[in-house]
N, C-alpha and C positions, 0 to 999 in steps of 0.2 A: 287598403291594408287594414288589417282589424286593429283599434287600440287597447286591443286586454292585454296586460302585462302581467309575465309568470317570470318563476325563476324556478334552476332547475342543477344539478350539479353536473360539469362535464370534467372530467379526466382528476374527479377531486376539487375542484372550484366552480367556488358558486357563481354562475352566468344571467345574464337578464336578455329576455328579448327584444329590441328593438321595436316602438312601435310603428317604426317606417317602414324601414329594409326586410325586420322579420327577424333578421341572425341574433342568433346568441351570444352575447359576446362579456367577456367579465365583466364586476360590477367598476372599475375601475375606469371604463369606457363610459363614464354617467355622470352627467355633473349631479351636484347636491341640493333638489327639491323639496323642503322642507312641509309645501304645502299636498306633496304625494304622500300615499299612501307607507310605501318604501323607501320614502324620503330619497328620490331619485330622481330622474327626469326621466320620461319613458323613450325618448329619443336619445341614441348614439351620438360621441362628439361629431361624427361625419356626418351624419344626416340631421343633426343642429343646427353646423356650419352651414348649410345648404339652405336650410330653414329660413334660418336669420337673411341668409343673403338675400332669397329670393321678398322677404317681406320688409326687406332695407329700401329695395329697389322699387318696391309697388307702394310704400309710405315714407319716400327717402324727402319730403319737404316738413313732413309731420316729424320725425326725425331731429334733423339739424333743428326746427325750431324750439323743441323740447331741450335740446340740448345745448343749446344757444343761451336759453332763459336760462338753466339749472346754472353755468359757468358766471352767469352776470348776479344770481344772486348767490353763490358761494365762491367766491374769484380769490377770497384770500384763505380761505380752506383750501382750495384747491395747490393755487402756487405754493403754500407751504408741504402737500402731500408731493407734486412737483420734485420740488428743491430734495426733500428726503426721499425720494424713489432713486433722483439723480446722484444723491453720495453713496448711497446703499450700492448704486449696480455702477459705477464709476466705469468700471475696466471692462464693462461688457457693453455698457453703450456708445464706448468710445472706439471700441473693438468693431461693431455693427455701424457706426456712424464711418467709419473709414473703409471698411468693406464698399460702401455704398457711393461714398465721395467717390473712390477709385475707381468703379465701374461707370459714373454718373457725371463726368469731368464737365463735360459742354452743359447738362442741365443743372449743376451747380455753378458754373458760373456766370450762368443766366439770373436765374434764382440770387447770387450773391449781387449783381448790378441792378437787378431793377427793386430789392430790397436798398440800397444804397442810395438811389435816385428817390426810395419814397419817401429815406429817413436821413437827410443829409445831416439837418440841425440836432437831430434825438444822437447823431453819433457824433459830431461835433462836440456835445455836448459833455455824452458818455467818458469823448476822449479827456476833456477836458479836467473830468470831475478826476478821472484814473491818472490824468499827470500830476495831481497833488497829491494823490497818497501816497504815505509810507510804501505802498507795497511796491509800488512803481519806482519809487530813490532805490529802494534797495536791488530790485531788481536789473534796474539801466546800469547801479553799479556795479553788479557780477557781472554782466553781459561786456560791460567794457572792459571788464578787469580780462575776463575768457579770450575778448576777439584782439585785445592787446599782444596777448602771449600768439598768438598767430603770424604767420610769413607776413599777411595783406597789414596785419592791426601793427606788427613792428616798423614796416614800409607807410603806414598810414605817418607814425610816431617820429620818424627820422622824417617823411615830406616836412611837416608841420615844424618839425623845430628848426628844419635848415630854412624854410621861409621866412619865421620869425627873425633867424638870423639876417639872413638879407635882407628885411625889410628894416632892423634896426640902420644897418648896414646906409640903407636907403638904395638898395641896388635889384633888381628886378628879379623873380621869386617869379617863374612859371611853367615849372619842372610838374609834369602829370605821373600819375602811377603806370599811363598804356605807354608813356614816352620812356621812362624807365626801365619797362620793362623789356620794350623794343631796344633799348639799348644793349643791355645786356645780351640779348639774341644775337644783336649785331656781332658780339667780342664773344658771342659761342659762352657764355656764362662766365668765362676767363679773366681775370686780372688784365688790364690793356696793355701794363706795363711788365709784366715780368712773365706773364703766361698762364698762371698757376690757374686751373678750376677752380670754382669755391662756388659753394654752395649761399651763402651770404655776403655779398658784395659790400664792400663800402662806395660810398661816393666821393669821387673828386674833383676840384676844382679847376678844370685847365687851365685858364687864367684867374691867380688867386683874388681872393676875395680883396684882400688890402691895395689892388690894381684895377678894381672894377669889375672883375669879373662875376658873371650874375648866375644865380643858381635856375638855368636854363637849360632846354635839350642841346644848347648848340655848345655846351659848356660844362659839360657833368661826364665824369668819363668811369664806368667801372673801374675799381683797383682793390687788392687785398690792402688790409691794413698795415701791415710794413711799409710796401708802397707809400698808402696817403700819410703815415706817420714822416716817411723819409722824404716825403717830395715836397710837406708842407706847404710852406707859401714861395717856394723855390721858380724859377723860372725851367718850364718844361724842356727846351732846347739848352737849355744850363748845365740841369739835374740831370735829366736823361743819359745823354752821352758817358758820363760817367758812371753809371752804375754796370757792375758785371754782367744782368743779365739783359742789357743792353742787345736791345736786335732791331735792326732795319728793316724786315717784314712788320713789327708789330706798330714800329712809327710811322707807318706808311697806313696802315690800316686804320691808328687813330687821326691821322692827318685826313683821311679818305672818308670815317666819320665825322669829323668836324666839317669836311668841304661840301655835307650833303645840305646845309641849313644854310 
């Protein structure tokens, strides 16, 4: 294909011909050659692209070592152009970087483990330096303050201070969150003692606290607050029987949970 380059106007715009393909195509299809004539490149981005490729691939060790050296003698021009390329385009490389994680699941976490296997100490380290800064106190403490206000962070808050208790106590403290929870299922989300649904249960002591009883699965029984306010440290066949909404199916049922442990 011949390389003489003309330009010519089509439909009112000025077009250049390609020195590869031949077409016409606007000037706007042309990077900026300062050392041409037209200050153009006489090649189309499409048949540039093709260009470059095919002479990446026939000089691709001559390549990376040109490019190898240039990174080792400007490494802190570079990371700084880096660092300001990455706050400039924030939202669009993060946009692009999560496009690609999401289609790339298995070869990102290939890539994230044997990156880890090669830099145990560099991230060790990294960890280390990020738990003494400021940014880190302040951050661990909104995230506590956030997961506090939650179902899991409130039931985290109530395990911990009834264990404190019992363990002042000196009485045994090993009530879990999956054993809690399974309790509750058991009583259908329900008060054990009066029936009522609730969405946030308290906990209670079947045998109280001041009689040895230990804040354990075989000892922790869901109840609304009325309930554990009323029943306090009362003996359960005592208190029970007396209260109006006293019923025999549901003392059967907490008898029936207690007799599983």
């Amino acid at each position: 294909m011949s390389n003489h380059v003309s330009h010519k106007l089509i439909d009112g715009v000025e077009c250049k011909r390609c020195a590869d393909c031949g077409e016409y195509k606007p000037l706007n299809n042309f990077i900026r050659d300062s050392q041409k004539k037209d200050g153009l490149c006489p090649y189309c981005f499409g048949c540039r692209k093709v260009k470059k490729e095919v002479d990446y691939k026939k000089h691709k060790d001559a390549y990376l070592k040109r490019a190898k050296k240039y990174y080792a003698d400007n490494h802190e021009v570079q990371l700084e152009k880096n660092q300001k390329r990455r706050e400039q385009n924030r939202d669009s490389i993060y946009a692009t970087n999560k496009i690609w994680r999401d289609t790339h699941k298995k070869e990102k976490a290939l890539m994230d483990k044997v990156y880890r296997e090669a830099n145990k100490e560099k991230i060790k380290e990294r960890l280390r330096q990020y738990s003494k800064s400021q940014e880190f106190k302040e951050g661990h403490k909104l995230r506590n303050q956030k997961y506090l206000k939650t179902e899991n962070g409130l039931l985290s808050k109530q395990l911990s201070r009834q264990r404190y208790r019992n363990r002042s106590k000196e009485v045994s403290a090993t009530l879990t969150k999956i054993q809690w929870k399974a309790c509750k299922q058991f009583f259908h989300y329900s008060c054990a003692y009066c029936g009522k649904p609730l969405k946030n249960l308290t906990q209670d002591h079947f045998i109280p606290l001041k009689d040895g009883g230990g804040y354990d699965v075989n000892n922790i029984i869901p109840c609304c607050k009325p309930c554990n306010s009323g029943k306090q440290s009362q003996d359960f066949f005592l208190w029970y029987p007396k209260q109006e909404f006293f019923n025999e199916q549901r003392k059967a049922k907490i008898l029936e949970y207690l007799a599983l442990f």
